[in-house]
KEMARMI-184629 format. One record per residue (C-alpha): residue in three letters; x, y, z. Coordinates in steps of 0.05 Angstrom, whole numbers, plus 5000, padded with zeros to 4 digits. Example, Ala and Ser with C-alpha at 12.3 -4.5 7.8 and 13.67 -1.06 7.14 Angstrom:
# KEMARMI-184629
ALA524649105156/SER527349795143/
***
This chain:
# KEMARMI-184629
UNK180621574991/UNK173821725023/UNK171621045043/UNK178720865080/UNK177721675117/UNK169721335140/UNK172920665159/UNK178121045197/UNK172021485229/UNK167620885243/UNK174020435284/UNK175721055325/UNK168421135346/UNK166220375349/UNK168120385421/UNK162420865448/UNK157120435412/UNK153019945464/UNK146419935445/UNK144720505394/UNK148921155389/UNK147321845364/UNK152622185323/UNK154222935343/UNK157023485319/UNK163723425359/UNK165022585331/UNK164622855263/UNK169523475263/UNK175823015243/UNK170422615189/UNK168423215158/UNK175223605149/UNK179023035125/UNK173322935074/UNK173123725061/UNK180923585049/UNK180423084995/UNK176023444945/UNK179624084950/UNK186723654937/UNK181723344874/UNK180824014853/UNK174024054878/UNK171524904876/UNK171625104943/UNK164125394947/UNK161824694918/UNK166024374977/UNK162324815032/UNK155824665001/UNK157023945000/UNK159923865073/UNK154224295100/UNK149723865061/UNK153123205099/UNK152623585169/UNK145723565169/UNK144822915144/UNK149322535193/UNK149922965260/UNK144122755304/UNK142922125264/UNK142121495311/UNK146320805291/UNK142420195318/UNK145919555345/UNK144719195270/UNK147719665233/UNK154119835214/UNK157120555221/UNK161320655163/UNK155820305112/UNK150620835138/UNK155921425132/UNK158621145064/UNK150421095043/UNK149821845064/UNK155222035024/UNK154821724964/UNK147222014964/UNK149922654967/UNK155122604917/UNK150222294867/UNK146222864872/UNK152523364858/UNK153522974802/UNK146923074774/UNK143122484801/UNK139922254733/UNK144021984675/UNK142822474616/UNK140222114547/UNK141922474478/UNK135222704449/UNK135222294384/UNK128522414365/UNK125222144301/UNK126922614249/UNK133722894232/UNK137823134304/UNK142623544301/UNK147423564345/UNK152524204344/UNK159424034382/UNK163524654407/UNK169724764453/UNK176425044459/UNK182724864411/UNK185224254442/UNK179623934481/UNK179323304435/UNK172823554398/UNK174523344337/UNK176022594355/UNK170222624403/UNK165722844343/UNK167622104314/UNK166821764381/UNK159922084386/UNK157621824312/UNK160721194323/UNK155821134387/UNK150021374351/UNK151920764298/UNK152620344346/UNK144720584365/UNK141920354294/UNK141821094275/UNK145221334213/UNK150221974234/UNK153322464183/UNK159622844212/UNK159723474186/UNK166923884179/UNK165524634198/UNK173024844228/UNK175925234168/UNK181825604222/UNK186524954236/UNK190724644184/UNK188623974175/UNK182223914210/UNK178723724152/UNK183823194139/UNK183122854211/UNK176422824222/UNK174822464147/UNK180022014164/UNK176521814230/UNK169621794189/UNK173321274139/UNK177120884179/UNK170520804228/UNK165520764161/UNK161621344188/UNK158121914126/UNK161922444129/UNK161423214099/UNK164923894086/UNK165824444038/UNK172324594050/UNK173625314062/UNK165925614046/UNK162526024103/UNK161625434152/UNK154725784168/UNK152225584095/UNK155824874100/UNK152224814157/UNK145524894120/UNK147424424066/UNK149023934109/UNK142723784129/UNK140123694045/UNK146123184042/UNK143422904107/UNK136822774087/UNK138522534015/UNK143222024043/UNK138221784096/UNK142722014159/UNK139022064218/UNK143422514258/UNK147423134243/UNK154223184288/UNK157123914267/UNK165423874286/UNK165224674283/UNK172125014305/UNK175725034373/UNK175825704407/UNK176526154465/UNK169826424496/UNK172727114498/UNK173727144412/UNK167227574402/UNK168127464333/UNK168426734328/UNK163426594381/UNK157627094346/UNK159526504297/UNK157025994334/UNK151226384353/UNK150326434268/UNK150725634260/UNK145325564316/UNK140026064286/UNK140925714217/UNK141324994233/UNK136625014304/UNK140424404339/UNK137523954379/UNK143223804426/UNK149724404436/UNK154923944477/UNK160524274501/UNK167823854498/UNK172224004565/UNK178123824582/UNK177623454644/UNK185523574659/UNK183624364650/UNK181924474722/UNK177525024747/UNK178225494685/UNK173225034656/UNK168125314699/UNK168826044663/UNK169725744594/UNK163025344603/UNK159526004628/UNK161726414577/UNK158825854525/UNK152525744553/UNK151126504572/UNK151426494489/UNK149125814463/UNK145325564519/UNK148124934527/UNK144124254537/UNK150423834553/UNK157923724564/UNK162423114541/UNK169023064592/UNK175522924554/UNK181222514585/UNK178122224640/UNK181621604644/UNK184021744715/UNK179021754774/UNK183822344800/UNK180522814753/UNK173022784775/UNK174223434815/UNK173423914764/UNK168123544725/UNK164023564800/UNK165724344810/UNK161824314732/UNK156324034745/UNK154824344813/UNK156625084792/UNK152625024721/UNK147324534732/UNK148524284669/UNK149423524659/UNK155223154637/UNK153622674579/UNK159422304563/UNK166122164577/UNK172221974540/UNK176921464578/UNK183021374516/UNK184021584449/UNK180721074416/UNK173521134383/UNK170820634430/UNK173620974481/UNK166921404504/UNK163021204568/UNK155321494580/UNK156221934641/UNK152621644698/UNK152221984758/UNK151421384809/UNK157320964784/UNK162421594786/UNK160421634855/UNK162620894866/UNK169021004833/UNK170921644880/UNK169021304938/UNK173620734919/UNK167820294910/UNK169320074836/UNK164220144773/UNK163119304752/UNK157219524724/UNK161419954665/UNK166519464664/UNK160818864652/UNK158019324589/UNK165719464562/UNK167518814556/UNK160018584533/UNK160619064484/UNK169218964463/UNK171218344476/UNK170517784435/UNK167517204477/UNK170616624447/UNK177216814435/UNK177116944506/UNK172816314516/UNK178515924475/UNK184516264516/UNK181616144590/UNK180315364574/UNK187815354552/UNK189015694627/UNK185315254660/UNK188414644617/UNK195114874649/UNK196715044575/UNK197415844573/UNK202816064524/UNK205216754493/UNK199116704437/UNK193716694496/UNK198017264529/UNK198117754469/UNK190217444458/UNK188217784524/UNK191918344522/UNK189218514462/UNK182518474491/UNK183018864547/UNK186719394502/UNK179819484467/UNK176919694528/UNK180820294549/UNK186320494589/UNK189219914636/UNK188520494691/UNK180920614677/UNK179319804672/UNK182919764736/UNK179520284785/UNK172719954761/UNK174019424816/UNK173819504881/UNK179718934905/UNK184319414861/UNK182720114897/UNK189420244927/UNK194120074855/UNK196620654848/UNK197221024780/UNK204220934779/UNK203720324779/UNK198620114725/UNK202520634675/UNK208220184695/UNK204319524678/UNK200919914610/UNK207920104596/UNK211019304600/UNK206019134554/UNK206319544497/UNK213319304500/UNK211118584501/UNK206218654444/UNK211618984405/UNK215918384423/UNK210817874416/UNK208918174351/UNK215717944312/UNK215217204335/UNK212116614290/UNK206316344329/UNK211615684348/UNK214716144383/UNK208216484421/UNK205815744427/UNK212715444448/UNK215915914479/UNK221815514513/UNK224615504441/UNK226916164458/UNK231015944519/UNK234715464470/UNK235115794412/UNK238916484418/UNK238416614341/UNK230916684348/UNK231417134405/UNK236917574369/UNK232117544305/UNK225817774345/UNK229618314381/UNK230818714318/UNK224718584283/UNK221718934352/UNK226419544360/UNK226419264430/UNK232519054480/UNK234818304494/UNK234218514571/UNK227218634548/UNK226117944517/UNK229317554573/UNK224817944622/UNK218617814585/UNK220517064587/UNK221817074657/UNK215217474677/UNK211516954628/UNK213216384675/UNK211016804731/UNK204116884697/UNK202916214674/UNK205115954742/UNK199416324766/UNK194616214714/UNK195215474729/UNK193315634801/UNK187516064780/UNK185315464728/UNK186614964807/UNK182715484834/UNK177515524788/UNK175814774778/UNK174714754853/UNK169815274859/UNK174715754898/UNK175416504883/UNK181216814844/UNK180417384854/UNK182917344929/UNK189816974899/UNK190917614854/UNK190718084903/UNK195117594955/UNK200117754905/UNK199418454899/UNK202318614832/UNK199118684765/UNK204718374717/
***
């Protein structure tokens, strides 16, 4: 991680400082290639790496640290600078204007387009805009089928005409649009490789008859640097005004996203972090470059669970915890809360206590508790509220067992780690009461669940 490699840089040099001290060329050589290291292990394009360590070179050899300051804050400072500029500095808006946007979504076959099409009209909704999904991929079976099943299930319009020229459906769409009162146009047209000169003079058709206002490009943030030729090859054609970054629920794959941005100029938008419809995050350049420093994103988090979670069931659940009351039905409660918010690896690497849980381990913890929701979800609520019934009762447990599909190991090892947790939600709720952090007690324990 970058800010453990500038704490390790600033002990070994703390020494020479007495007064002030100006940083040369020869205390940063270990800095600098450790650093260079990193991003090309995060699958950062090597020319992009020069660039950006050339960049830091002139910005921190021959700068002077004074007595009051601290040497790793000014490096980190430097850095993050930098990387908020490779990221595109400025946090690119959609341009919903006043009359009818259009927004025309393209990308290879298995990018996530389709379900990001939803996620993006279920943001604009979200806005106080009225978006129309419009179906335009007439090559995959079932396309149609998914994508009005997202629009239903989400209560978003939503448009096709099945198999016709998806140029002319295009077209019509935006009549439909405008006699259903929609105030954006999202076009789902069909997935496909930049080298298919037939399907991509396609595109090129659907953009001289529709004029969007917005061509966003879906990539597939696990693709690596092929991504970078894909998006050239799409802009070179479309001339693209944005990109929306799939499956970038892991902080591990920023590297190719950065390589983007850097080699195209082109800004990132938005980026999916889980397969739900919620599950879309505005791009913004200065938090990523808090989360790859290892610096955390509160900021996002604050928003998610503003924008998820409902406050008094939450409200309700932590008075329990503090009550010493905190049962199986507050467990599940929470869970299900922080489920709405994403991945439990995304929600985690947005603080900066939790930096060094390793993915491993969070899969681990997401893993335990899909199997506890599936357990707790074939108990009465006596049960979730009286657990210990459990422990005396071995017909219940037998009962919920195969209403779950789960083990009895399983069970008993929920039970057990249930104790755990409410033994130290009563010492958070101690904790709490007298002002004190919890936060530090957590992380003095050093596991999740």
């Amino acid at each position: 991680m970058i800010k453990d490699i500038i704490a390790s840089f600033a002990t070994k040099h703390i020494k020479k400082k007495l007064d002030k001290w100006t940083i040369t060329e020869e205390d940063t050589v270990d800095l600098f290639r450790e650093i260079r290291l990193t991003l090309l292990d995060a699958d950062v394009n090597l020319l992009v790496v020069k660039n950006f360590i050339k960049s830091l070179k002139e910005k921190v050899n021959g700068m002077v640290i004074e007595e009051t300051q601290k040497m790793d804050d000014v490096v980190l400072t430097i850095i993050k600078e930098e990387l908020v500029k490779l990221l595109g500095e400025n946090t690119s808006e959609l341009q919903l204007n006043n009359k009818l946007t259009k927004i025309m979504m393209v990308g290879l076959n298995g990018a996530g387009k389709t379900t990001t099409c939803a996620k993006i009209a279920n943001y604009i909704k979200k806005q106080g805009k009225k978006p129309l999904v419009v179906g335009l991929d007439i090559y995959r079976p079932a396309a149609f089928e998914q994508l009005k099943k997202l629009c239903i299930d989400n209560n978003i319009e939503y448009f096709d005409k099945g198999t016709q020229n998806p140029i002319i459906t295009a077209k019509d769409a935006v009549e439909y649009a405008l006699n259903a009162n929609c105030d954006v146009i999202i076009y789902d047209t069909a997935g496909r490789m930049q080298t298919n000169t037939e399907l991509m003079n396609e595109l090129k058709d659907i953009k001289s008859k529709v004029n969007p206002d917005e061509i966003l490009l879906v990539v597939d943030a696990m693709a690596g640097q092929e991504i970078n030729n894909v998006a050239n090859e799409f802009n070179s054609i479309l001339d693209l005004t944005g990109f929306i970054a799939t499956k970038m629920d892991n902080d591990a794959r920023f590297g190719a996203i950065m390589s983007l941005i850097a080699l195209t100029q082109i800004p990132v938008k938005f980026s999916g972090t889980g397969e739900k419809i919620s599950n879309l995050d505005k791009f913004h350049p200065d938090r990523v470059a808090n989360r790859i420093l290892g610096l955390g994103d509160i900021m996002t988090f604050a928003e998610k669970a503003k924008e998820n979670i409902d406050e008094d069931m939450v409200k309700k659940s932590m008075s329990r915890m503090m009550s010493g009351k905190f049962d199986l039905e507050d467990l599940m409660t929470i869970m299900n809360q922080v489920g709405k918010m994403g991945s439990l690896g995304s929600i985690v690497k947005m603080f900066p206590a939790f930096q060094k849980i390793s993915e491993s381990q969070t899969e681990g913890a997401e893993q335990k508790m899909n199997v506890w929701t599936y357990l707790m979800s074939s108990m009465t609520k006596k049960e979730k509220r009286n657990p210990h019934i459990l422990e005396r009762e071995t017909t219940r447990k037998i009962r919920i067992v195969k209403g779950s599909g789960r083990k009895m190991d399983e069970l008993n090892k929920l039970l057990s780690e249930w104790k755990k947790i409410k033994t130290k939600m009563d010492e958070f709720g101690k904790l709490i009461k007298s002002g004190k952090n919890p936060l530090a007690s957590l992380m003095n324990g050093g596991k999740l669940f």
